[in-house]
C-alpha positions as CSV (number, residue, x, y, z in Angstrom):
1,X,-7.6,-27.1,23.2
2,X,-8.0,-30.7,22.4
3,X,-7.3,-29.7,18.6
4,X,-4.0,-28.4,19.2
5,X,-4.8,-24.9,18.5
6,X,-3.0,-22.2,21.3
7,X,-5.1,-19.3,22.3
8,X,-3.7,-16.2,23.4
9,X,-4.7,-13.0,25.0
10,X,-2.7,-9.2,24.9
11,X,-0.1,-11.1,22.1
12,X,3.0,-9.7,20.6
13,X,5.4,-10.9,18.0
14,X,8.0,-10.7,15.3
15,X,8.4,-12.3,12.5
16,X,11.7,-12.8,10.5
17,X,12.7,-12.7,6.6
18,X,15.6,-14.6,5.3
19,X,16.8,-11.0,4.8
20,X,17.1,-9.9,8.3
21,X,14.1,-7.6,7.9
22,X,11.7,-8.1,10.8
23,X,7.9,-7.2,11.3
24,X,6.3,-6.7,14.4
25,X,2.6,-7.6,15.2
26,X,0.5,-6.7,17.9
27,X,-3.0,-7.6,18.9
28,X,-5.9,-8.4,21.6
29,X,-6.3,-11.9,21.2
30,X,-5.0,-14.6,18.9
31,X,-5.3,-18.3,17.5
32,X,-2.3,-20.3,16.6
33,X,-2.2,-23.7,15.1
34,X,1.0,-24.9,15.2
35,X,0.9,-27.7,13.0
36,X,-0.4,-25.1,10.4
37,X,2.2,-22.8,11.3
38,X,-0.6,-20.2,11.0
39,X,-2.3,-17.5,13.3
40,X,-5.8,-15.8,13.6
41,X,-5.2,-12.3,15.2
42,X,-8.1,-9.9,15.7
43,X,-8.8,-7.0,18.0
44,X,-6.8,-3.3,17.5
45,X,-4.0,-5.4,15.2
46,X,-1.3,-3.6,14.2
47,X,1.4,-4.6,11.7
48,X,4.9,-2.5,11.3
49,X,8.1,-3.5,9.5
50,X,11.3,-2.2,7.5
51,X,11.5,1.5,6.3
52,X,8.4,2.6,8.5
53,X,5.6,0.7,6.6
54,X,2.7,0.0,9.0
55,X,-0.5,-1.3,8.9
56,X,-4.1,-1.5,11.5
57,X,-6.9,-4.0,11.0
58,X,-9.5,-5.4,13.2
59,X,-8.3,-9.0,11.8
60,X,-5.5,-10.3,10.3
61,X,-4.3,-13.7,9.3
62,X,-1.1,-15.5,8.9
63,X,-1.1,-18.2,7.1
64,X,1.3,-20.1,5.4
65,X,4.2,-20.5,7.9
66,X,3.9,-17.2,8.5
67,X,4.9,-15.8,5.0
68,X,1.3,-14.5,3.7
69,X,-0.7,-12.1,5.9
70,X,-4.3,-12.0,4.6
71,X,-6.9,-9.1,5.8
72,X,-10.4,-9.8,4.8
73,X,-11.8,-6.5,5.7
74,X,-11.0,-3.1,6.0
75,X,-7.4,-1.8,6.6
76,X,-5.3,1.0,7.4
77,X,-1.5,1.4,6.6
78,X,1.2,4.0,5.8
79,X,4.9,4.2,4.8
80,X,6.5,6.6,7.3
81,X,5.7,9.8,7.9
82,X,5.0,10.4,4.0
83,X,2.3,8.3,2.7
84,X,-1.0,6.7,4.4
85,X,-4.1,5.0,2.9
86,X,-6.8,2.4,2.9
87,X,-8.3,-0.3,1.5
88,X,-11.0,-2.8,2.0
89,X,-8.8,-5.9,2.2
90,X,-5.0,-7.1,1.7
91,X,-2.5,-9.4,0.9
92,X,1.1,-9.6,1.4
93,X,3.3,-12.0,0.4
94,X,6.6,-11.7,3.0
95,X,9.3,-13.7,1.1
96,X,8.5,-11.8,-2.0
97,X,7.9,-8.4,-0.5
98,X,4.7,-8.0,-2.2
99,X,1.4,-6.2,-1.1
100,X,-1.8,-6.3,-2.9
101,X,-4.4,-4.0,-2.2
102,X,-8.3,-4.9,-3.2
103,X,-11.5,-3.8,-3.7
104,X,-11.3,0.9,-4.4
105,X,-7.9,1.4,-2.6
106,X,-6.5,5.0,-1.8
107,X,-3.5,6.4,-0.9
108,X,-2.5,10.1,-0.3
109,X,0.5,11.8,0.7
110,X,0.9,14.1,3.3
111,X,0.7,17.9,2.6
112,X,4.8,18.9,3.0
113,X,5.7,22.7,2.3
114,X,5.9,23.8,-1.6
115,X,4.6,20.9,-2.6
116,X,1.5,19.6,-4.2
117,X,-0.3,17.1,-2.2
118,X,-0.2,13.1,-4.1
119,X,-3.5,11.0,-4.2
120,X,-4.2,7.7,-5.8
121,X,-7.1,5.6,-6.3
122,X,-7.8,2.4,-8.1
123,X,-10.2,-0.6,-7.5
124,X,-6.6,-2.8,-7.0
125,X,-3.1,-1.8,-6.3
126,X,0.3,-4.6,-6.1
127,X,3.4,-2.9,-4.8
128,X,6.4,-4.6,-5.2
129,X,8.7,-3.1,-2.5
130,X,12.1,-4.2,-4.0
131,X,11.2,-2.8,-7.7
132,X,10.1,-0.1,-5.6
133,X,6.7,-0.9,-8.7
134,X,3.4,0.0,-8.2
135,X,0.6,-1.2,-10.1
136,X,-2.9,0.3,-10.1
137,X,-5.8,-1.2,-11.8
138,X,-9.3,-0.5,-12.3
139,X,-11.0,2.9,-12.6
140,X,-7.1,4.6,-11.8
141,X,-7.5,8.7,-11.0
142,X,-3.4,9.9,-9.8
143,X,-3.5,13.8,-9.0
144,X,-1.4,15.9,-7.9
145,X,-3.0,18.7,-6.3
146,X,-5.9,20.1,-8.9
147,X,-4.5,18.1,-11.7
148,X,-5.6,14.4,-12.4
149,X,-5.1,11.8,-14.5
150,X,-7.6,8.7,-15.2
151,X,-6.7,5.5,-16.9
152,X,-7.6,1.7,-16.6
153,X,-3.6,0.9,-15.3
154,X,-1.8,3.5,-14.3
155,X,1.9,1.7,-13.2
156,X,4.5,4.2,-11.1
157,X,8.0,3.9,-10.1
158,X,9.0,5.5,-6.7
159,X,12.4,6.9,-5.4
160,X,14.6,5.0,-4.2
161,X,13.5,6.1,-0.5
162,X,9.7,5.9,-1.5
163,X,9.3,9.1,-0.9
164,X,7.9,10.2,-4.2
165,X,6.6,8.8,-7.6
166,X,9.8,8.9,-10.0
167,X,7.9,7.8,-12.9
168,X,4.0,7.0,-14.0
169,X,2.9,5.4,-17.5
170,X,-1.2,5.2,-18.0
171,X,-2.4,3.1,-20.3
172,X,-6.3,2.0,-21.0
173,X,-8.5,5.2,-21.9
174,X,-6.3,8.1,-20.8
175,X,-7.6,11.2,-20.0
176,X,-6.5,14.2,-17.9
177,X,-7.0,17.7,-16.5
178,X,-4.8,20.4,-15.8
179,X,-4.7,22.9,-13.2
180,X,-4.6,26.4,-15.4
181,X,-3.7,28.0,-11.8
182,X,-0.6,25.8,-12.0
183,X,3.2,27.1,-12.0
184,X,4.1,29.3,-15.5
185,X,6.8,26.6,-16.3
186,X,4.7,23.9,-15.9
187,X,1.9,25.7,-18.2
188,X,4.6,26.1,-20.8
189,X,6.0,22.4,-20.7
190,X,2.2,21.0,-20.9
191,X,2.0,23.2,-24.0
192,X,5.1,22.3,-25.8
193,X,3.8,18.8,-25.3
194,X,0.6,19.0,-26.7
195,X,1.0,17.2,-29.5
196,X,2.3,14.0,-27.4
197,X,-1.3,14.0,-25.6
């Protein structure tokens, strides 16, 4: 248009760290300024990148070169096979490999044999992907299966594949519940540790 701005229809693109790491983006329809460096993509968008993360919104914006992509409303978004989620709006900052999650974010893991299905909610969550650190703040409930644990910040370490929580430290009015129905050596451990509580 006479402003400079490009618009396209059906679009389709990739965009590259200094690492190597690439994410793709898909959508309906899109506006990019050029001057800006930054893009308006709405309709059916869909975000993937490195080590299966992917995300759906019915907007996104890149802004910033292309090294911040902002969703104002709700979003969808997973990490493989293992983890999905949602949350009402998102940040993530590309050269720092950091994703904030706002506004009563949840994330649950998928139900895999012999194990106890994860779940995590908190009003705002920052993962930092090369730390492999997660943050939760706000209101924080972590269960696993029938057990829960509430605190203001709850922060967890993953595995090194993100596959699980290595590590989680609660701070900010702790309290808990424990599934009695739970496994006999976990009942035992929870009640040699009482008196950590």
């Amino acid at each position: 248009d006479q402003e400079g701005l490009v618009s396209l229809q059906g679009v389709g693109l990739e965009l590259n760290r200094e690492s190597g790491e690439a994410y793709q983006v898909e959508s309906r329809r899109a506006t990019w300024d050029p001057n800006a460096r930054e893009a308006r993509l709405a309709g059916e968008v869909k975000l993937a990148g490195g080590r299966g993360f992917h995300l759906e919104a019915e907007r996104l914006d890149l802004l910033e070169g292309g090294q911040a992509v902002v969703a104002r409303s709700p979003v969808t978004f997973g990490l493989g096979q293992r983890f999905s989620g949602r949350a009402a709006g998102l940040r993530i900052d590309l050269e720092n490999d950091v994703m904030h999650l706002r506004d009563r974010v949840r994330v649950w893991g998928t139900d895999a044999p012999g194990e106890s299905p994860l779940g995590l909610e908190a009003d705002d969550l920052d993962y930092e992907r090369e730390s492999r650190g997660l943050r939760a703040t706000g209101n924080v409930v972590l269960s696993s299966g029938a057990d829960r644990l509430r605190a203001e910040r709850i922060d967890v370490t993953l595995l090194p594949d993100e596959s699980a929580p290595r590590s989680a430290l609660a701070t900010g009015q702790v309290r808990g519940s424990f599934d009695p129905g739970a496994d006999e050596d976990l009942r035992n451990v929870a009640a040699a540790n009482e008196d950590d509580w």
